[in-house]
Structures are given as structure tokens and as C-alpha cells.
C-alpha positions, -999 to +999 in steps of 0.1 A: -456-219-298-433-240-279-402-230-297-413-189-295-418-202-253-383-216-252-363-193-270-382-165-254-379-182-218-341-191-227-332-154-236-344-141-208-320-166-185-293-158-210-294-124-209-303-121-170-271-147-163-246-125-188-255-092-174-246-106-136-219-129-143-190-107-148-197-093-114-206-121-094-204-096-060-235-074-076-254-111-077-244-119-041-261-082-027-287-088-049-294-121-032-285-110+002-311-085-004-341-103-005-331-116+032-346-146+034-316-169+032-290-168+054-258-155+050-236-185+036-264-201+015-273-163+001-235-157-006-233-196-028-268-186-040-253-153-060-224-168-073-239-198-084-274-180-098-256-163-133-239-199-136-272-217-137-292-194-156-269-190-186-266-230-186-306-234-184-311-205-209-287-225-235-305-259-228-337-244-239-322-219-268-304-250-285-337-280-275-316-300-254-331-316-225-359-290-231-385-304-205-357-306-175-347-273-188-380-257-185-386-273-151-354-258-139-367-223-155-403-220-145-395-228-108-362-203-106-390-178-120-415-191-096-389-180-067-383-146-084-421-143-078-421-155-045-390-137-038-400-104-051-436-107-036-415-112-005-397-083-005-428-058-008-451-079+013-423-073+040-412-027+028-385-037+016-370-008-009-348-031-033-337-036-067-350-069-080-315-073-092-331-096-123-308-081-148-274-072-127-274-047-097-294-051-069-296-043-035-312-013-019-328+013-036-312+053-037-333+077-026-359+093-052-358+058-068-395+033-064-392-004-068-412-015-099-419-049-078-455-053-099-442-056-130-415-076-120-437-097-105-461-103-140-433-103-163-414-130-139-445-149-139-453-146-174-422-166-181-436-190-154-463-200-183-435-200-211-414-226-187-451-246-181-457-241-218-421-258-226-434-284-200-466-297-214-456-295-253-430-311-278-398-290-280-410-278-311-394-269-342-351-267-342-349-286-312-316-307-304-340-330-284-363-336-319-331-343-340-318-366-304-354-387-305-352-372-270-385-351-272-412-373-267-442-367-277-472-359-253-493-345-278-535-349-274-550-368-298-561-347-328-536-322-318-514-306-351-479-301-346-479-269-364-499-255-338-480-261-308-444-258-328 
């Protein structure tokens, strides 16, 4: 289960950093959209977003320094929640700008802030998942002695693997 929570949870990152990073600008209104950081720190915020999700997605695709990685991943999902919950809490008509784009809404278009909200925090669990358990199976960290092992006692590899 850990490895399908990693490489699921690593995809996501992967794919959500490569879709914004070869327009880094889109990132930055994206950001800017949510308005709750201010104008310098949103600006460094959208460049440096794509960067850091492509480099945590990696880390958890390849099993390297899974349980940092998967810290990193579940709390930049956690403020995509908190972020998105933000933004309808407060009318705002925006593009969650998860996968590229961003920014305001055109007109006849409705933000889809619900689901983003479950499936951002259904990856929350997959980065907790990554947490709690062994790297699992294909792991760079398994084949580095880096893993550790936290398992309960009784508990089966296979099951968690």
C-alpha cells in the first residue's frame, strides 16, 4: 500500500509541477490568486511551487528520503486544502490553478472548489500513509538501509508494501 501511496502521491506532484513549470507567470497568478500572501512572497511562492513539487514528486517516485518527502507532500496538500477552502469561504471565483492556469474564472465557468478540496485531501492521507509505513517495495531508501522500519508487531510487510 505504501508504494501505490507514494507513487500515486509522487505523480500527482510530478504532473502538477510539469504542467506549471514551463510557464512559471501562470504559477505566479495562480498564487496571487488565492490572496492571502502578499505580493513579493506570492510572486517567489509561484516560481518556486513547480520547482518543489517536481523535486518532492521524484523523491517519493524513486523511495529516496520517502518519509521527508511525504512530509513535504502532505503539508503542501494540506495548504492546497486550506488555500482552496480559503478562497470559497471568502466568493472568491478562481481556478485552483493545481494543474497549470489559474487565476480568475471567465464568465459561464463555476469553480469545482469541493472536489478539489477531497481529492487534495485524499492525497493528504497518501502523504500520512507514506509517513507512518516502510517505503515499501522499489524504494531507493530500502536498497539505502535508509527506510527504517516502524512496523507494529505482528504486522506483514506484504500488507503495507
Amino acid at each position: 500500500m505504501t508504494t501505490v501511496a507514494r507513487l500515486v502521491l509522487g505523480g500527482v506532484l510530478i504532473a502538477a509541477g510539469g504542467l506549471k513549470i514551463g510557464n512559471p507567470a501562470d504559477s505566479v497568478v495562480a498564487v496571487k490568486a488565492y490572496q492571502l500572501l502578499p505580493e513579493s512572497i506570492a510572486v517567489t511562492v509561484g516560481y518556486a511551487l513547480p520547482i518543489l513539487e517536481i523535486v518532492v514528486g521524484l523523491l517519493l517516485v524513486v523511495g529516496l528520503l520517502t518519509r521527508v518527502a511525504a512530509v513535504i507532500a502532505g503539508l503542501l496538500m494540506f495548504a492546497f486544502v486550506f488555500g482552496i477552502a480559503w478562497a470559497w469561504a471568502h466568493g472568491l471565483r478562481i481556478d485552483c490553478g493545481c494543474f497549470g492556469g489559474g487565476g480568475q474564472l471567465g464568465v459561464g465557468e463555476e469553480p469545482t472548489y469541493l472536489l478539489d478540496i477531497l481529492r487534495d485531501f485524499g492525497l493528504v492521507l497518501l502523504g500520512a500513509w507514506a509517513v507512518r509505513f516502510p517505503p515499501g517495495r522499489f524504494a531507493l531508501d530500502g536498497a539505502l538501509g535508509l527506510g527504517g522500519d516502524n512496523r507494529i508487531e505482528g504486522d506483514d510487510e506484504d500488507e503495507q508494501g
